[in-house]
N, C-alpha and C positions, 0 to 999 in steps of 0.2 A: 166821822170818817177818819180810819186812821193813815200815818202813811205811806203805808203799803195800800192802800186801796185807790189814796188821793194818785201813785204814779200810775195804779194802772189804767187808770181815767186818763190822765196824760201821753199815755203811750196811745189807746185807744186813740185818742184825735189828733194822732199824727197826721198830715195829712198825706206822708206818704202811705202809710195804710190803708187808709180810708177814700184816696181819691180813686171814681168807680177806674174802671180797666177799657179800653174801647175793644168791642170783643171781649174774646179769652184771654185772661190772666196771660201777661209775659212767663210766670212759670209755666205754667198750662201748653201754651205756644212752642217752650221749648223742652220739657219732659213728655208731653203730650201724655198724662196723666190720664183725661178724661178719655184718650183712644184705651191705654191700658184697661182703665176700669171696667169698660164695655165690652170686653171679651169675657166673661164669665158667665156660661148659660148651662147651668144646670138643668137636665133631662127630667131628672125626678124630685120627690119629695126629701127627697133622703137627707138631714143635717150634716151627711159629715160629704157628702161632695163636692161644695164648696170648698171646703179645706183642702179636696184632691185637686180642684182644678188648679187654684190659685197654686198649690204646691208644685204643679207640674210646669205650670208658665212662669214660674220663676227660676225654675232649673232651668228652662228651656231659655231663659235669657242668660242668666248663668254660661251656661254652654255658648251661645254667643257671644258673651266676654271674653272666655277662655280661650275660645278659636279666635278671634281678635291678636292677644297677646303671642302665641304658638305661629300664627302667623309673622307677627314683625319680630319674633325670636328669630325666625328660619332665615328672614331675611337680613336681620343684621348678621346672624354668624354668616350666611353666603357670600356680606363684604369683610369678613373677616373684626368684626364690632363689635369685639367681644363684651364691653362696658354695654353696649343699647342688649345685647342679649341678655343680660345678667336684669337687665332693668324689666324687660318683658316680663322672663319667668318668673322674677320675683315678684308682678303683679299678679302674674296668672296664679301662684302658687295662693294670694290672698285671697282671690278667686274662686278657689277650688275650697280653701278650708271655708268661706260661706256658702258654697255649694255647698258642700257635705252636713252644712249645721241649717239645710232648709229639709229634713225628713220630717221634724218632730210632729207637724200638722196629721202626718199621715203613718209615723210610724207605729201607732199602736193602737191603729184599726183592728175590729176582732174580728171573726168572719162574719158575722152576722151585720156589723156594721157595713162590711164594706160591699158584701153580698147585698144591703141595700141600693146601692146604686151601680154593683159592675156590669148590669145587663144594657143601661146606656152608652157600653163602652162599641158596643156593634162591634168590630173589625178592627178597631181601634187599639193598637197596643204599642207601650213605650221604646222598643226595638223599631219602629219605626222612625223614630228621630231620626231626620236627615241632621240636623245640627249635633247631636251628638255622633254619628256615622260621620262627621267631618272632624270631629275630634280625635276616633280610633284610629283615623286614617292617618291625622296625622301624626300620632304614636309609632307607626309605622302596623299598627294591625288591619290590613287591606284584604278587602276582600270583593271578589269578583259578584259572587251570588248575590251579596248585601247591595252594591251598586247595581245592581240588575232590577231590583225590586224598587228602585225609584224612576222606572223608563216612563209611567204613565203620568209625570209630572216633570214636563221638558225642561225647565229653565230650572228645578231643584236637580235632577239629575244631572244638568249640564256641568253646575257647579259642582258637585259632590266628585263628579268624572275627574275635574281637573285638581282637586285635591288628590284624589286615588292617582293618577297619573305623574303629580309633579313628587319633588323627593318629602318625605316625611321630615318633620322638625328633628327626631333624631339622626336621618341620615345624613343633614346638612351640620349638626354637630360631629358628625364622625369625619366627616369633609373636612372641616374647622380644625380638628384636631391634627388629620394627616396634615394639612400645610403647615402646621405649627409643628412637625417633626414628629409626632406620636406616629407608631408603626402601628396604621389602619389597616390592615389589608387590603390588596388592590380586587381583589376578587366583590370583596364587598363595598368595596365604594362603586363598580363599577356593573353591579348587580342589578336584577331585573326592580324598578322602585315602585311596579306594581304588584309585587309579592308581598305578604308577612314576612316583617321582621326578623326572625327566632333567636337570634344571636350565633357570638362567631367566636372560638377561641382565640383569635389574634386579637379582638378590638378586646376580651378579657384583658390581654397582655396589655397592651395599650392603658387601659384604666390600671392597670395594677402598678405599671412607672409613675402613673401617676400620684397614686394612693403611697407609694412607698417613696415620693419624693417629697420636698417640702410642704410642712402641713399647712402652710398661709398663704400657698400658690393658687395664683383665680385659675386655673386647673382643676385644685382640688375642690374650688368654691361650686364651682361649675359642675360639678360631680355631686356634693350633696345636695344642690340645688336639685337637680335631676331625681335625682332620690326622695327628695322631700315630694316633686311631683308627682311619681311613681307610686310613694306610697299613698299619697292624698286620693289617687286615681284609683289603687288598689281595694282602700278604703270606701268608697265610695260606692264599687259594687259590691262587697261585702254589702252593706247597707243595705242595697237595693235585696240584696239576697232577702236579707232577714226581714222585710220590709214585706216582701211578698210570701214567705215562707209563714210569718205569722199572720196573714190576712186573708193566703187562700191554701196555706202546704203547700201541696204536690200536684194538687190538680191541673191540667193542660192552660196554659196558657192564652190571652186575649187571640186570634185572628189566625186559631189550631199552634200556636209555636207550643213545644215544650215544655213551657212556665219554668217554674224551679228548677226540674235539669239543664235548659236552654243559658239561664243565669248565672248555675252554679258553674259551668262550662267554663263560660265569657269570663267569669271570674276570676278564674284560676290562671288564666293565660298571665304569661310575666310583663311587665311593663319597663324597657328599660333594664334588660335581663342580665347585663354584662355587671353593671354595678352592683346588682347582689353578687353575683358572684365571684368581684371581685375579693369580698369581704371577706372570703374564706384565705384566700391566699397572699394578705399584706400582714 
């Protein structure tokens, strides 16, 4: 026996390893691991659905992290905390780039692969996400029709409602900014906050004092930070595009949507539209 084998013999009869657990494991208890595991129920025979389900329920948790951080963002800038802000989004923003690095299980499905199991999808399609529907929303991309389509699940649309209803995380930044003297325009602070977004030439201006003021101002931190999200989020459906474009094309979509055009669409919309555009004019 050499000494590498004699420690791991010693570590084995630890006995805090090895004393049993009353019940479930304290990790178990508090990851509740064994709930996650048992959500995985594969319809068909098909090898690679597993890979889809599990890939979908981790973004789907994903997405509930994100909305987590986006949340206590909105509400420290709404006390003006600008440090607990900068703190959120900088976790969301690590968030999002392992959101975006959970495709690979399923991004290069062929068709035939994934035509093996999309008929257990019934009605089922990923525009359905109330959790990510709480995410656009709070982007500021709100939409009436979208929140209509969760009425026959009361206590999901109740919640999705008051997201769509209360102000978006960017408009409680643009808030932020007016009391801190940036010239937001009153029109748009004061705007309808169940509408999209689209952007506004005054809050351009607004970013562009900033952008052409000091470059180590948590202003301007605050700016790329937003950018880093924008693009991660931008990114993201890209992804999704190419993810479905090579596994079914163009063909219509799960539950009649669109499919590919419905994506390409959604995609293209700007996130955060003033900061690109500022770029052009600092």
């Amino acid at each position: 026996m050499n000494d590498r084998t004699s420690a791991l013999d010693e570590l084995a009869s630890d006995d805090a390893l090895t004393r049993p657990f009353t019940g479930a494991s304290p990790y178990d208890a508090y990851i509740r691991a064994s709930v996650l595991n048992s959500l995985q129920h594969p319809l068909t025979e098909a090898p690679d659905e597993m890979g889809f389900l599990v890939t979908t329920q981790v973004m789907e948790l994903w997405f509930t992290l994100i909305v987590h951080e986006w949340r206590a963002a909105r509400v420290a800038f709404a006390k003006d905390d600008l440090h607990a802000a900068l703190d959120a989004l900088s976790r969301s923003r690590r968030a999002l780039t392992a959101l975006n690095g959970a495709w690979p299980p399923i991004a290069a499905l062929t068709p035939a692969q994934f035509n093996g199991f999309r008929a257990a999808f019934g009605q089922a399609s990923g525009f359905q996400s109330a959790m990510y529907r709480h995410m656009e929303f709070l982007l500021g991309d709100k939409s009436a029709g979208l929140l209509r389509a969760h009425r026959g699940d009361p206590a999901v649309h109740e919640a999705l409602a008051e997201t769509y209803r209360e102000p978006s995380l960017y408009d409680e930044v643009l808030a932020y900014l007016h009391r801190q003297g940036l010239p937001v325009p009153l029109h748009v602070r004061e705007r309808d906050m169940t509408g999209p977004y689209s952007g506004d030439p005054g809050v351009t201006e607004a970013w562009r004092q900033v952008y052409a003021g000091p470059q180590h101002h948590p202003h301007l931190t605050l700016g790329e930070l937003l950018t880093d999200i924008a693009e991660l989020v931008t990114r993201w459906r890209f992804d999704h595009v190419l993810v479905v474009r090579r596994a079914m094309g163009a063909k219509p979509g799960s539950a009649g949507s669109a499919g590919l055009a419905w994506l390409e669409q959604r995609a293209a919309r700007p996130v955060f539209p003033e900061l690109w555009e500022v770029r052009g004019d600092v």
